[in-house]
N, C-alpha and C positions, 0 to 999 in steps of 0.2 A: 732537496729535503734530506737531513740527517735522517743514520738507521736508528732505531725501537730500540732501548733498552728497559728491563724491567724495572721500575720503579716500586711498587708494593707489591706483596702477597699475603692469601691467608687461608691456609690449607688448614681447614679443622678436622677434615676425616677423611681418610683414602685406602681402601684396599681390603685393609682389615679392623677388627674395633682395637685391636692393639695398638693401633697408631695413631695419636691424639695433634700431629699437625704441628705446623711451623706455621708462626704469622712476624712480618717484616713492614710495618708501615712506612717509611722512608727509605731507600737505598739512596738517594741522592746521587740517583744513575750512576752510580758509583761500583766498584768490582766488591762482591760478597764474599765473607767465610762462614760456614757453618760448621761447628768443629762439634761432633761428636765420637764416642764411644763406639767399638762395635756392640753391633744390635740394637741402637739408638734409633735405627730410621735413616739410613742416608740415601741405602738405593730406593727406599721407597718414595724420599720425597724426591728424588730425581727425574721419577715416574710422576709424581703429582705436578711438578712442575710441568713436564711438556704434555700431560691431559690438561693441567690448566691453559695453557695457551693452544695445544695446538688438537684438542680434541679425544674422544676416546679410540680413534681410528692408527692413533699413533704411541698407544701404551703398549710396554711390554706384555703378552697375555699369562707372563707368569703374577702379574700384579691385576686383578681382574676388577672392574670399575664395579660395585657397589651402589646400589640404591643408597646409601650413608653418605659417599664419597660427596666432599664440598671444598670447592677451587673458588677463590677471589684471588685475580692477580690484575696487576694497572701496568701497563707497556706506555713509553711517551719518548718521543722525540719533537724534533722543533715546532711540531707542525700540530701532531695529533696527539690527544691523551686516548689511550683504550681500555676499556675494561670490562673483561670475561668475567662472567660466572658461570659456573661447574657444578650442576647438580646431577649425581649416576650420569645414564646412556641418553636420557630425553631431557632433560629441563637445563637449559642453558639461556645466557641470557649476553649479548656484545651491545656497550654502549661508545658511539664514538663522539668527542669533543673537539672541534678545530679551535687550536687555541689561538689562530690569528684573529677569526671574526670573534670569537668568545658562544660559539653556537653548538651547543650540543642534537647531535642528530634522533631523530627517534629510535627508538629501543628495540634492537633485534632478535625475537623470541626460537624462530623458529633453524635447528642444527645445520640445516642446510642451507641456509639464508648466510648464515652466520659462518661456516664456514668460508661462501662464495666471497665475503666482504675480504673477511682476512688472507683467503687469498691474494686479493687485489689490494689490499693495502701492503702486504708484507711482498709486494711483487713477484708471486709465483707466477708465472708465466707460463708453465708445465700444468697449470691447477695440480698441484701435488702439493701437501705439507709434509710428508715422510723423511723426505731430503734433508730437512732443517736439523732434522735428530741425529745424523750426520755430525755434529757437531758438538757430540757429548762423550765424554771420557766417564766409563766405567767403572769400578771396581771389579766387576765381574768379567776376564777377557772378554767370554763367548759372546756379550753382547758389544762388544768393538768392534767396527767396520772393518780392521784385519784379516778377523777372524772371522766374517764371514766370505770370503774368499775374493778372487779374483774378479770376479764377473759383477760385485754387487760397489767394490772398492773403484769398476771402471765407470760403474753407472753415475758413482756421486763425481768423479772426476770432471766426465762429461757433463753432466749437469751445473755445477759449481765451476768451471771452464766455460762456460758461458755459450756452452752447446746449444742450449735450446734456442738460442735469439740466432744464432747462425744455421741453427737446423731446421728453421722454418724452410729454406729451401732446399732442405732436405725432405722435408714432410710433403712441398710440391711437387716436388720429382716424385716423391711413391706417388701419391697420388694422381700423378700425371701418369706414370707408368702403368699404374691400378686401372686407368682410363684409357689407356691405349689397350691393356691388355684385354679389355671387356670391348672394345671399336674392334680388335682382331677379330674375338672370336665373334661376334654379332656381326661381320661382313663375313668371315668362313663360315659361320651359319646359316647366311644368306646365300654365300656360294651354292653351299649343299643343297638348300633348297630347291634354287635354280636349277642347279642339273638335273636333280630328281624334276622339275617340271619340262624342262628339255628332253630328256629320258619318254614323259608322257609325252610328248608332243611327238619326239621321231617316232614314238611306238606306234601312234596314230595314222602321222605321215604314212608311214609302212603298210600299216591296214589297210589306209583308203588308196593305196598304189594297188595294192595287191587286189581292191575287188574291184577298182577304176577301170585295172587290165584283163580282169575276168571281166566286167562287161563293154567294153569297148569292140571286142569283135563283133557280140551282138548288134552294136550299134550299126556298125559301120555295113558288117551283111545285111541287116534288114536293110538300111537307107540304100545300098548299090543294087538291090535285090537279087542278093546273090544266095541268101536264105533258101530261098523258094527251092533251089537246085538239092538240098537236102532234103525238104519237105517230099520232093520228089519222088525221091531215089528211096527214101523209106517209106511210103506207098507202093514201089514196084518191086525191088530187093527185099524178099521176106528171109535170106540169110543177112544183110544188112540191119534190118528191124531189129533181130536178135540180138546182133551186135552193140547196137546201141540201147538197147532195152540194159544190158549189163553196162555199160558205162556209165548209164543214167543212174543205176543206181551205186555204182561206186563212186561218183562223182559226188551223192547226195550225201552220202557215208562223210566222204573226205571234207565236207563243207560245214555239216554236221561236227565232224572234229576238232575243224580249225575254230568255229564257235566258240567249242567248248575252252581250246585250248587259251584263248584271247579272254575270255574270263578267268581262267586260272590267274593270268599274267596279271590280268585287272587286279586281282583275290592279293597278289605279292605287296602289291605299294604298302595295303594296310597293315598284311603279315610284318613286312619288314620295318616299318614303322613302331611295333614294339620289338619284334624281335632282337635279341641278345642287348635290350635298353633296360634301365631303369627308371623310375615313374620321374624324375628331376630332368630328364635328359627328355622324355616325349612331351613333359609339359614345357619346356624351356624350345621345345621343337613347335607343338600346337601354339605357344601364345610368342613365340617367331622375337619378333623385334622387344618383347617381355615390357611391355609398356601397358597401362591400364587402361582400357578399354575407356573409362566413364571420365577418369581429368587429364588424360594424355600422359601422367607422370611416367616414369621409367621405376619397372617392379624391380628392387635389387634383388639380385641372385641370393644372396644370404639370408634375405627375407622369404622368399619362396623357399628353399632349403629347411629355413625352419616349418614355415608352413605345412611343406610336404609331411616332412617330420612328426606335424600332430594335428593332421589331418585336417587341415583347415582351408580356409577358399584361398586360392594361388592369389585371388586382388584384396580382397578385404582383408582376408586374416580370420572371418569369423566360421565355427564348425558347420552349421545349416546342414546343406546336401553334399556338401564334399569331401566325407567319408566313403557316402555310396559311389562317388564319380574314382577314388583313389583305389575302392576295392574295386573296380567296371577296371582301368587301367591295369592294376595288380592281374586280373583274370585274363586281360586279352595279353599281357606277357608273359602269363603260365602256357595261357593257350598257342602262344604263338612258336614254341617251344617243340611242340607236337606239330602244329601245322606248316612249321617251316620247311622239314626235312620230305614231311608226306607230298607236299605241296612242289618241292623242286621232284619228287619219285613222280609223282601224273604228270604234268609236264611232260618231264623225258620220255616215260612212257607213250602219250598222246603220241611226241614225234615221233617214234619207232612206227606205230602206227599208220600216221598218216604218211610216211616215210613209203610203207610196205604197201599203202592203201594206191597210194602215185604210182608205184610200180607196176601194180594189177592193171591199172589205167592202162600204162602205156604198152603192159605185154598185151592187152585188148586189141589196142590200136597198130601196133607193130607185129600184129600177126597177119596183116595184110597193108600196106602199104598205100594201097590201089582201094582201098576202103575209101570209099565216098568221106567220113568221118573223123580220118585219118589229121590230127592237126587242128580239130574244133577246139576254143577253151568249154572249163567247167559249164559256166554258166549258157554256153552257144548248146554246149552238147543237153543239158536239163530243159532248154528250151524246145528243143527240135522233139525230145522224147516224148516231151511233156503232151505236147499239142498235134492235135493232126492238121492244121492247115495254116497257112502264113496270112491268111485273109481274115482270121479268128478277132473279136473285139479281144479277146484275153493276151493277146501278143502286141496286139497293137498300145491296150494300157500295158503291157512291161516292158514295150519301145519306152514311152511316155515319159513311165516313171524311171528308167535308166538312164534316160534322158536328164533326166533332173535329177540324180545322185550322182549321175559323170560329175556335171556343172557344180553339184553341192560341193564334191570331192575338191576339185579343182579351186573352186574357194577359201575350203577350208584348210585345205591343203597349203597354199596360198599365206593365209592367215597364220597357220601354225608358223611355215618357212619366216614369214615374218615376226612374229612372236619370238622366234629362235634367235633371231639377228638382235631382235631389241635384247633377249637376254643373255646373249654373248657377250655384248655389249655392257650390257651391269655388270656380268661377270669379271669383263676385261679391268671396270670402271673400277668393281673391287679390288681387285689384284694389286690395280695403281695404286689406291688407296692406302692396302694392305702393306706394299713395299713402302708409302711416305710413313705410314706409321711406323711401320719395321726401322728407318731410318731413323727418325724421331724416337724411337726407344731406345737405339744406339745411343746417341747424341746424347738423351737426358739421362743414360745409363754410366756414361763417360764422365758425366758435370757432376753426378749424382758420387761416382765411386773416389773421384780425383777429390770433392771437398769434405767427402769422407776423411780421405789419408790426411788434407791438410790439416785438419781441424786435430784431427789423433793428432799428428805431428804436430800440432803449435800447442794443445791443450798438455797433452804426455807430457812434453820438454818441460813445459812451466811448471806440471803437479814434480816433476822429479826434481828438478832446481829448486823448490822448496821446499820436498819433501829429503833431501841430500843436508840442506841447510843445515836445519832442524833437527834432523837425525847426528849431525857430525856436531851441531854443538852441543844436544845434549848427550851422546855417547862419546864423544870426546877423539883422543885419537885413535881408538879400535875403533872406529867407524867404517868398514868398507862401503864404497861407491856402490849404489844402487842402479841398475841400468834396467832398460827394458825390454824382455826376447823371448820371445815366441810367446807371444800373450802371456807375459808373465812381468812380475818384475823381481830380479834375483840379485843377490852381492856379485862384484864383477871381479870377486876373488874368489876362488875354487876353495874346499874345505883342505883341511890342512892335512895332508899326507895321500890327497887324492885328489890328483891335479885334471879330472874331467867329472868332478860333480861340484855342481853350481846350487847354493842353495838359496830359494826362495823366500821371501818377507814372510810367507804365512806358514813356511814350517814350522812343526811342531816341536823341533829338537834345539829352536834358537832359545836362550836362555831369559827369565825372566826380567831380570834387568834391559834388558837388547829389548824384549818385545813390548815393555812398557817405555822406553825409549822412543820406537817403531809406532807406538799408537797414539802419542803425544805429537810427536810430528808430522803424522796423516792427519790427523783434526786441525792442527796448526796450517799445514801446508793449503788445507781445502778452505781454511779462514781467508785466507789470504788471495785465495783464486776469489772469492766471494768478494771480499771487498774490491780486488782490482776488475772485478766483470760487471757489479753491482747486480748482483742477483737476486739478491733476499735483502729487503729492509729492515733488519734484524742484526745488531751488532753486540753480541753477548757469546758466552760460551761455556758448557754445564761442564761442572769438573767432580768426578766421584774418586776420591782417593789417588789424584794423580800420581803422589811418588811413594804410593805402597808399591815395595819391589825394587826402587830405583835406591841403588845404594856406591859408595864412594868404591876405588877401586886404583890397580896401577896398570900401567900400560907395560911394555914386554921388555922397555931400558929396565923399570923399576919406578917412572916418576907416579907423581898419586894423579887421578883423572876423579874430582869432584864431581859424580854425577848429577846429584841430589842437590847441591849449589847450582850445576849448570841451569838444572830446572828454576830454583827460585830467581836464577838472573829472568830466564828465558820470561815466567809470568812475569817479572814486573817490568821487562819490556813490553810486553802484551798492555799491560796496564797502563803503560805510558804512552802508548799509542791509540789509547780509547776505545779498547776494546772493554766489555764487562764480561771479568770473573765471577761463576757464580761455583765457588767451591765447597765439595763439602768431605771433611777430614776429620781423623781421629789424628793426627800430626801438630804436635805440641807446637813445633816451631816455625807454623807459620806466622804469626803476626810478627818476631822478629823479623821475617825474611822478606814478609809480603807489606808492600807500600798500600797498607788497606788500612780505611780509619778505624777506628777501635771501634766508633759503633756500630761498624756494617761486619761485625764479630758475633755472631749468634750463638750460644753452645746448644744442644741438644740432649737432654735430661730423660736417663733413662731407669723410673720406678720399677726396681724389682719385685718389690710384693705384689702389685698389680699388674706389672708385665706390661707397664702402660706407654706410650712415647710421648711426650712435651718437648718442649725447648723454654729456654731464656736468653732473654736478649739483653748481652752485655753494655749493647749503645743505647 
C-alpha cells in the first residue's frame, strides 16, 4: 500500500476571525506552494493544516482551536480516499472510501473513534499522532525540533528509527521485569509472613515446654506415689509447713507473672503490625497475596495506592465504610507509637521481676538443703501447699487434668514442630524461587540493556549519515562532521581558537543560516528514516518559510557556497522522489526553482482595511 498524501483542503476559519482560510480543491498529490506576504496567514494555516488531519491534541496552544474553527481536508493513496472534518474541540467527522472495492465505510462521528482509525490507518503503532509534526519546518525556530533540545530530537529519532517495532521486546522485558519485581516481593512477603508465624509457633512451643516441665513432676510423683512423702512431712514439720506456705505463695506470684508477661508478648504481634507502617504497607500486609477476595483477580498495587489515597474500598474502589476502616488503621498506628516503647518497658520490667521473684524461690529453698521441699517444681510445690491430703478427689481431678494437658501439649507441640517443617519448607521453596527469578531478571536485564545499545547504535548511526548528508549539502563546505557524545550530538571540530570546546547542534551562538541549515536536514534526515522503516503511512512534508535565513556565502579559499540554490536542488530532489511539498512562502523565486505546476501555486491575499486573511488560487 502506497503512503497518504493530501489531496484537497478547505480551511475556512481557524484560530482567530482574522483568518479567512485557504481552500485547494485538487493538489493532484502533487508538492504545493503557498506563497504569501508576511502577516498573510502562513504559520496559521500550518497549524490548520495538522488540526485538520491530525486533531486538536496536536496544535500549537499559542494558536487555540475556536468554536469557528472549520478543517475539510481529503488524504488518498492507492488504496484509501479519507476525509476529516474539523469543527472546534467536539464536532468532527472521518469518512473512509476503499477505492479498490468502490465502498465507502460508514461515517465516524465520534473524536475518539476517529482518532483510534487514523491511527491505524496512518500506521501508528505507538498510538501517538504527535510524532507526525515532527516533520514540519517552521518559521518560527522555537517551534523546530532542534530547539527543543536533546531529549525530545532522541525521542522522534527513536521512533522514526523504527524503535517501536523493535521495542516491543523491549516493552516485554519491562514488563517481564515489572513481573518479576512484584513475584520478589509477594514471595519476600510471604517469607515475612512465614517467620512471623514460625516466631508464633516457637513462642508456643516454649510455653507448652515450660508448663509441660512444670507439670510433669507432678505427674510422675503422684503416679510413683512418691507425693504422699510431702503430704507427710507437712503434717508433722510445722517449720517445714511454713516453709512451704511462702513458696506457695511465691510460686503463685511468679506464675501470675509469667501469665501476664505471655500476654504482653501476645499484645506485640498486633503492636508490631502497625508499628513504624504505613496504611499501604499493613493493608498490602492483611490482604497478603493482594488478590480479590470475590473473582480471584490479582489487586494491582497502583490501584490500592490510589485507593488508599482517597479512601476507598482496597477491592472495589467504592467509598462505603472504608473511610471508617483507614481512620481504625491510621489510630492503631498513632496508637502503636506510644504502645510500642511502653510495651517493650513491662516486658523487661515483668523479667526483672520474675527474675528476682525465682531468686526469693530458691534463697527459700536453699536455706536448708535437707528441706523435705528442696528441688519441688512450681506447680508440685502449689499442689502440696494447696491441699492437705494426697487421697483428696481435688488432686486426683488435677492428676486428671494434667494428664490431658501433658498429652494436649505433646500434640500440639508436635503439630507446631510439624507446621515448622512444612513452613521452612515454603520458605526454602521461596528462596529457590526467589534466586530463579533473581536469575531471570539478570538474563532479561542483559537482552533488555544489550538491544538497548543495539538499536541506539544502528538507529544514531543512520539518523547521523543522514543527518551529515543533508547538512553538508545544504551548508556546503563549512559543514563540520557532526558526531555523537555524551548524550549529545556536537561538531567534531572544536570552536576556533579554543581547541577543548566542542559546540553542540542546539547552541544558541550557531548562526542563523547554520541553524536553518541544521533544521532542514533533521526533518529531512527523519523523512527518510520513515520511509526506509515504514512508519507512518504518510508521505508529505509541511514547509513554513524554509530559506528564510539561508543565504549565499564563501568558504575560507574565497569560492562562493550557494546555500539558498543548494536548498532549491535539495526540494526538488525531494519532489522527484515522491515526496509531497506542502510549502508556504513569502519567496519570489520559487516557482523558478521549484518543479511545481503552476497550479498547485496558491498566493495568499492579505486585506489591510479589514485585517482580513484570504488566498487565491493561481491554478
Amino acid at each position: 500500500m502506497s503512503k497518504f498524501k493530501i489531496k484537497s483542503f478547505d480551511i475556512s476559519k481557524f484560530s482567530n476571525d482574522a483568518y479567512l482560510g485557504v481552500k485547494k480543491e485538487d493538489t493532484y498529490l502533487h508538492s504545493l506552494l503557498i506563497r504569501g506576504a508576511n502577516k498573510t496567514g502562513k504559520s496559521t494555516t500550518v497549524e490548520a493544516l495538522n488540526y485538520a488531519i491530525y486533531g486538536p491534541e496536536c496544535v500549537n496552544s499559542k494558536y487555540p482551536i475556536t468554536n469557528n474553527s472549520r478543517t475539510d481536508i481529503e488524504l488518498e493513496n492507492s488504496d484509501y480516499n479519507l476525509k476529516i472534518y474539523r469543527s472546534g474541540n467536539k464536532k468532527h467527522k472521518l469518512i473512509i472510501k476503499n477505492k479498490n472495492t468502490n465502498e465507502t465505510l460508514p461515517e465516524i462521528t465520534n473524536h475518539d473513534e476517529i482518532q483510534k482509525n487514523l491511527i491505524k490507518i496512518f500506521n501508528m503503532e505507538y498510538n501517538k499522532l504527535k510524532e507526525l509534526k515532527y516533520k514540519t519546518i517552521y518559521q518560527n525556530e522555537n517551534n523546530n525540533l532542534r530547539k527543543k533540545g536533546i531529549n525530545e530530537l532522541k525521542n522522534a529519532i527513536s521512533y522514526y528509527g523504527g524503535y517501536y517495532k523493535e521495542n516491543l521486546e523491549l516493552i516485554e522485558d519491562e514488563q517481564l521485569l515489572n513481573q518479576i519485581k512484584k513475584e520478589i516481593e509477594k514471595l519476600d512477603n510471604s517469607n515475612n509472613q512465614i517467620k512471623k508465624e514460625i516466631e508464633k509457633l516457637d513462642r508456643n512451643i516454649k510455653y507448652n515446654e515450660q508448663d509441660q516441665q512444670n507439670i510433669s513432676q507432678f505427674i510422675q510423683y503422684y503416679e510413683s506415689g512418691e507425693l504422699e512423702k510431702y503430704f507427710t512431712t507437712k503434717k508433722k514439720n510445722k517449720e517445714a509447713e511454713n516453709e512451704l506456705k511462702k513458696l506457695g505463695q511465691v510460686v503463685k506470684e511468679i506464675t501470675r507473672l509469667q501469665e501476664e508477661k505471655r500476654g504482653m508478648e501476645r499484645s506485640m504481634d498486633e503492636i508490631n503490625l502497625y508499628y513504624e507502617n504505613k496504611i499501604m504497607d499493613i493493608l498490602k500486609d492483611i490482604l497478603s497475596s493482594l488478590n480479590c477476595p470475590v473473582c480471584g483477580g490479582e489487586i494491582e498495587e497502583k490501584s490500592l495506592k490510589y485507593r488508599v489515597e482517597h479512601k476507598q474500598c482496597p477491592f472495589c474502589g467504592k467509598k462505603h465504610d472504608s473511610i471508617e476502616l483507614y481512620e481504625k488503621i491510621k489510630q492503631k498506628i498513632s496508637l502503636s507509637k506510644e504502645q510500642h516503647p511502653e510495651t517493650i518497658a513491662k516486658i523487661d520490667k515483668l523479667n526483672k521481676i520474675i527474675s528476682a521473684k525465682k531468686d526469693l524461690r530458691n534463697n527459700i529453698t536453699k536455706k536448708n538443703k535437707k528441706n523435705p521441699f528442696y528441688g519441688l517444681k512450681n506447680y508440685t510445690i502449689r499442689i502440696v501447699e494447696k491441699y492437705d491430703s494426697i487421697d483428696s478427689d481435688e488432686i486426683k481431678n488435677e492428676y486428671s487434668e494434667c494428664k490431658i494437658k501433658y498429652k494436649s501439649y505433646t500434640e500440639s507441640n508436635q503439630e507446631y514442630k510439624d507446621n515448622i517443617k512444612k513452613l521452612d519448607s515454603d520458605v526454602e521453596k521461596n528462596n529457590n524461587n526467589i534466586e530463579t527469578l533473581k536469575n531471570s531478571k539478570q538474563t532479561v536485564s542483559k537482552h533488555k540493556t544489550d538491544l538497548k545499545t543495539k538499536l541506539k547504535q544502528d538507529i544514531e548511526s543512520y539518523f547521523l549519515e543522514r543527518l551529515n548528508y543533508y547538512y553538508s549539502y545544504l551548508f556546503g563546505s563549512k559543514a563540520d562532521l557532526i558526531i555523537s557524545s555524551e548524550n549529545n550530538y556536537i561538531f567534531s571540530k572544536p570552536l576556533a581558537g579554543n581547541s577543548n570546546k566542542y559546540v553542540n547542534i542546539f547552541d544558541s551562538s550557531i548562526g542563523q543560516c547554520q541553524k536553518k541549515c541544521l533544521d532542514m536536514a533533521i526533518v529531512l534526515a527523519l523523512s527518510d528514516m520513515d520511509l526506509k522503516n515504514n512508519i507512518s503511512n504518510l508521505c508529505y512534508i509541511l514547509m513554513e518559510e524554509p530559506s528564510e535565513g539561508i543565504y549565499d556565502d564563501k568558504d575560507s579559499e574565497g569560492n562562493d557556497i550557494e546555500h539558498k540554490q543548494n536548498l532549491f536542488e535539495l526540494l526538488n530532489n525531494k519532489i522527484k522522489e515522491g515526496i509531497q511539498l506542502i510549502i508556504l512562502s513569502a519567496e519570489e523565486s520559487y516557482p523558478d526553482n521549484l518543479e511545481i505546476p503552476e497550479k498547485n501555486v496558491l498566493k495568499l491575499k492579505h486585506n489591510y482595511q479589514d485585517t482580513l486573511h484570504g488566498v487565491e488560487n493561481n491554478g
